[in-house]
C-alpha positions in Angstrom: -1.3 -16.3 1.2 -3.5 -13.6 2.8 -3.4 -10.0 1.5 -2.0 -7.7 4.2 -0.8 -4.9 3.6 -0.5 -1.4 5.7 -0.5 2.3 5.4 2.8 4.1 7.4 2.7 8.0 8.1 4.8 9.7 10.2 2.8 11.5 13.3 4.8 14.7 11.9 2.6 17.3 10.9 -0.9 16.8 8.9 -1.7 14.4 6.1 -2.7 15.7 3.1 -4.3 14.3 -0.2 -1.2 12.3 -1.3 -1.6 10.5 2.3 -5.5 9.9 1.6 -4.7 8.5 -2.0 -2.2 6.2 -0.3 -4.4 4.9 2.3 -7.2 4.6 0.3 -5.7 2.2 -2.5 -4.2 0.2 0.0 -7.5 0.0 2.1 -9.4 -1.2 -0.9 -6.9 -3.2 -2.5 -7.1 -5.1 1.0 -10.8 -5.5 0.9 -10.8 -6.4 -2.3 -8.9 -9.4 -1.6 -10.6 -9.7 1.6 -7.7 -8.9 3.0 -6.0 -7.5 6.1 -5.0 -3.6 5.8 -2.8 -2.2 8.8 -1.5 1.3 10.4 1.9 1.2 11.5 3.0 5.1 12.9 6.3 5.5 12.0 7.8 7.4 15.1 11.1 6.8 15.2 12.3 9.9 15.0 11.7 11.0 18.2 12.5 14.7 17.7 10.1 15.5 15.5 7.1 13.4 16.1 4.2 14.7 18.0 1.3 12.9 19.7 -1.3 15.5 18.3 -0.2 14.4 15.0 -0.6 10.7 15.8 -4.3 11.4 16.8 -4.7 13.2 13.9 -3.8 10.4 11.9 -6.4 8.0 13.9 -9.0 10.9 13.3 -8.5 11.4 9.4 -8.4 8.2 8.4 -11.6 7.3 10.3 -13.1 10.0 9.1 -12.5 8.7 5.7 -14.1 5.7 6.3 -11.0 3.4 6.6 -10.5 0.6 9.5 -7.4 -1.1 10.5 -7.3 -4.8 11.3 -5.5 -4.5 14.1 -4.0 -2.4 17.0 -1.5 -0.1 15.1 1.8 -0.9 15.5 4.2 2.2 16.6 8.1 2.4 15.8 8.7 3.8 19.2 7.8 0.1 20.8 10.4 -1.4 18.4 13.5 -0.3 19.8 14.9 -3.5 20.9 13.7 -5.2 17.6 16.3 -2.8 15.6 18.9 -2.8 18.1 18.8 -6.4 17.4 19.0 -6.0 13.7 22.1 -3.6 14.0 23.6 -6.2 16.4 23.1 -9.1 14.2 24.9 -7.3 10.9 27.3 -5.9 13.2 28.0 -9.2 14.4 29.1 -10.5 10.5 31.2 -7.3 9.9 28.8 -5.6 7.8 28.5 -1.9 9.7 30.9 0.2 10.9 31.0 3.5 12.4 30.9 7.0 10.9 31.3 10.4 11.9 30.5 12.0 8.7 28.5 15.3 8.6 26.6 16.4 5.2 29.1 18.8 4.6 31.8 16.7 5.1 30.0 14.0 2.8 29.1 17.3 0.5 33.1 18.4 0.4 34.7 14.8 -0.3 32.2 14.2 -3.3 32.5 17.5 -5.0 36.5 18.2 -4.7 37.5 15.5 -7.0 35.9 17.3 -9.8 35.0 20.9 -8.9 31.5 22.4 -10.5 30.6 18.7 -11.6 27.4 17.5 -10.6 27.5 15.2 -7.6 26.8 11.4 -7.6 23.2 10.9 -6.0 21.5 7.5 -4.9 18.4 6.5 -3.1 19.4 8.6 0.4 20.9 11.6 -1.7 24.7 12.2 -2.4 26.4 8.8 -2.8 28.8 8.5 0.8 32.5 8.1 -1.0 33.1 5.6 1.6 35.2 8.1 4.0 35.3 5.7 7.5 35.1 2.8 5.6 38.4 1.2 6.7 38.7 4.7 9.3 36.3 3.4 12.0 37.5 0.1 13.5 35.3 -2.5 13.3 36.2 -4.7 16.7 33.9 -4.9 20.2 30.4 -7.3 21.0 28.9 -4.0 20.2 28.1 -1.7 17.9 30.2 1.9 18.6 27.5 4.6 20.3 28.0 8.2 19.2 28.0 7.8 15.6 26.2 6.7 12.6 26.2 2.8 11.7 26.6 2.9 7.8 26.1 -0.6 5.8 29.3 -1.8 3.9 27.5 -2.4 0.9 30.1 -4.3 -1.5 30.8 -6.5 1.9 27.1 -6.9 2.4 26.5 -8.5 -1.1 29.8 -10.7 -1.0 27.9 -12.2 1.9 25.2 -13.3 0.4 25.4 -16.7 -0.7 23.4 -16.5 -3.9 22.6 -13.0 -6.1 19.9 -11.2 -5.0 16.0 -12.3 -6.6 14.6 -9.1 -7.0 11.4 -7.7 -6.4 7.3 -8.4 -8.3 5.9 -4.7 -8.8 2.7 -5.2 -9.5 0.2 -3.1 -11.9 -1.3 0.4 -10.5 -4.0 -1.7 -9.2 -2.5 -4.2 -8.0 -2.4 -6.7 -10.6 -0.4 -10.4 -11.2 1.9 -11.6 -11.9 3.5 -7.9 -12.0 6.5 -7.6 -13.8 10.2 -8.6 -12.6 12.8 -5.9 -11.4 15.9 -7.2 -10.7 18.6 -5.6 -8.5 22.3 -5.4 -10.2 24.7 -6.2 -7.2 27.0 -3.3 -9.2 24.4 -0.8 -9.4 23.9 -1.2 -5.5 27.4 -0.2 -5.0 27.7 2.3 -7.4 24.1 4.1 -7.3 23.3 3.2 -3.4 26.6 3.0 -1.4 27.4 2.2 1.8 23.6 3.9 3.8 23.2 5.1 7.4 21.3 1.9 9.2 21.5 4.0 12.3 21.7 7.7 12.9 24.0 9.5 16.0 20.9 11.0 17.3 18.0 8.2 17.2 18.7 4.6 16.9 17.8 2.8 12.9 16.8 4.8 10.1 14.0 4.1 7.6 15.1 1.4 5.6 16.1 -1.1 8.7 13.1 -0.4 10.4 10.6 -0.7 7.3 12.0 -4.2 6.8 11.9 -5.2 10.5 8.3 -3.8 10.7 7.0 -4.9 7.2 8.0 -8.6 8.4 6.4 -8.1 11.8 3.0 -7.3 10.7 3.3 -10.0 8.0 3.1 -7.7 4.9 2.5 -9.4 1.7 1.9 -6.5 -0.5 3.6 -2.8 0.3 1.7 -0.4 -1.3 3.3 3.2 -1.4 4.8 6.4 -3.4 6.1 6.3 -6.6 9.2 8.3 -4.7 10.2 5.0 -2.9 10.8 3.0 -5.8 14.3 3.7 -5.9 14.7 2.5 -1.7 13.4 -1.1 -3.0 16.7 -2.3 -3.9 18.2 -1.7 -0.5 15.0 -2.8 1.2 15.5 -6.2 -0.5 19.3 -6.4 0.2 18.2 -5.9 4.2 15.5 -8.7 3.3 17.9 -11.1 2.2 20.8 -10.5 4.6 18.6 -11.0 7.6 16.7 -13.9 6.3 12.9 -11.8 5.4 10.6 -12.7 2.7 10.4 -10.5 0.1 7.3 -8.7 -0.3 5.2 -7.8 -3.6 5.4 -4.1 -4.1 3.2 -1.3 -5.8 4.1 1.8 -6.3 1.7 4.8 -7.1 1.9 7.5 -8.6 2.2 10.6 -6.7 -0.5 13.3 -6.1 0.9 16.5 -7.5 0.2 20.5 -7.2 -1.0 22.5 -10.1 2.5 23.4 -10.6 3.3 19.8 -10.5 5.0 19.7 -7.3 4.7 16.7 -5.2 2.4 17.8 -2.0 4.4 18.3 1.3 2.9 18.1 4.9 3.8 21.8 5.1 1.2 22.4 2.3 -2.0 22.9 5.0 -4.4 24.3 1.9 -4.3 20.5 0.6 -4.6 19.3 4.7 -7.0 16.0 5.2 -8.4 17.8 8.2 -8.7 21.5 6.3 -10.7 19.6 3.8 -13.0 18.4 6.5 -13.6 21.9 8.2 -14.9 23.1 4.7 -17.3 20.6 4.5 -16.1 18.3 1.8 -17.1 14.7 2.5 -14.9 11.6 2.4 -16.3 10.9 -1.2 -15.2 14.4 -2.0 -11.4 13.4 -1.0 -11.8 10.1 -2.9 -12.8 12.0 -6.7 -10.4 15.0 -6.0 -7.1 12.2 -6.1 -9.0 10.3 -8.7 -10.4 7.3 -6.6 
């Protein structure tokens, strides 16, 4: 098995150290191994991605001194690829349509018991399951015009054995890892039923990570200690469309002095504001402890 593995920003607004770290470990874990290490651009929200952030990315990275193996890959070329994903669990009853806002979410999960504190998951407050049996679930196609959620308790009686769980490996990526199973209960009562496809852009993050992590032949994901609670449903969406399941590391997280995890509106911690005060790529690699 040859190391691959990739680094995925999204072309929306500048990366900044916690992006370098990222890239970085992943880049060297990859030569290490002598290895393949990718760039996928995750563009698939259309509405906020902007090509002058996309050649940033090409730009700070190189600068850096990191080089991909191959031509990136870009979400915005995959449209057809998730469409048939969505088709394929719609096909076996597992979607259905919502029309859900936030507030409406936000209103149903907080008036059963008023001033208590909301049940949150992985994608934030827990969907109570409102369209469930609202939206029906008939037609070749999936409904346009709304949200596609997963039926999660539907999704997992599929299956036709329990789900394996994931290998998380050691902050440097060392084997055999440890063993992190994922509860079938806990994914219905800590996940819920997730948006695989929003009303304004078609997928969402977690189909599309999947799709694309199994397109470039990923054998190691290498990412933010903030993900780690998204693996569970990333290896549900493995197993239910018939995906390997890829070893996973997740770093820690590049913090403020306040503690705060960096944001790409924080431009005084910028890749590229670095660079235009003179600090070198060595510079980046000892100021996020590389």
């Amino acid at each position: 098995m040859n190391f691959t593995t990739r680094f995925a920003p999204s072309p929306t607004g500048p990366l900044h150290l916690g992006h370098a770290y990222s890239a970085i470990l992943a880049h060297d874990l990859a030569r290490a191994a002598r290895g393949r290490f990718l760039l996928r651009i995750e563009d698939i929200d259309r509405t906020r991605a902007r090509p002058e952030w996309e050649q940033q990315i090409y730009d700070d990275l190189s600068w850096l001194g990191l080089a991909w193996d191959e031509d990136p890959l870009r979400q915005s070329d995959r449209q057809d690829v998730y469409r048939a994903g969505l088709q394929d669990l719609w096909s076996r009853g597992l979607l259905y349509g919502c029309r859900c806002t936030r507030r409406d979410i936000a209103d149903a999960v907080t008036a059963p018991q008023e001033g208590a504190e909301p049940p949150h998951g992985p994608d934030g407050l827990i969907y109570p399951g409102t369209c469930r049996h609202r939206t029906p679930r008939e037609g070749a196609n999936p409904p346009e015009g709304m949200a596609l959620r997963l039926d999660m308790a539907a999704a997992l009686k599929s299956l036709p054995t329990p789900l394996a769980g994931f290998t998380e490996t050691g902050p440097l990526g060392e084997l055999p890892g440890r063993h992190v199973p994922v509860p079938a209960d806990e994914l219905i009562s800590g996940v819920g039923d997730i948006v695989l496809s929003r009303k304004d852009f078609l997928g969402s993050y977690h189909l599309s990570v999947v799709l694309d992590d199994a397109a470039q032949k990923i054998t190691h994901v290498v990412r933010g200690a903030d993900l780690y609670d998204a693996t569970q449903i990333h290896i549900l969406l493995q197993a239910l469309l018939g995906i390997s399941t890829p070893t996973y590391l997740h770093h820690r997280l590049i913090r403020d002095e306040n503690g705060r995890r960096l944001a790409k509106r924080d431009d005084a911690r910028a890749i590229a504001t670095y660079r235009a005060e003179g600090l070198t790529p060595t510079d980046i690699r000892l100021k996020v402890g590389l």
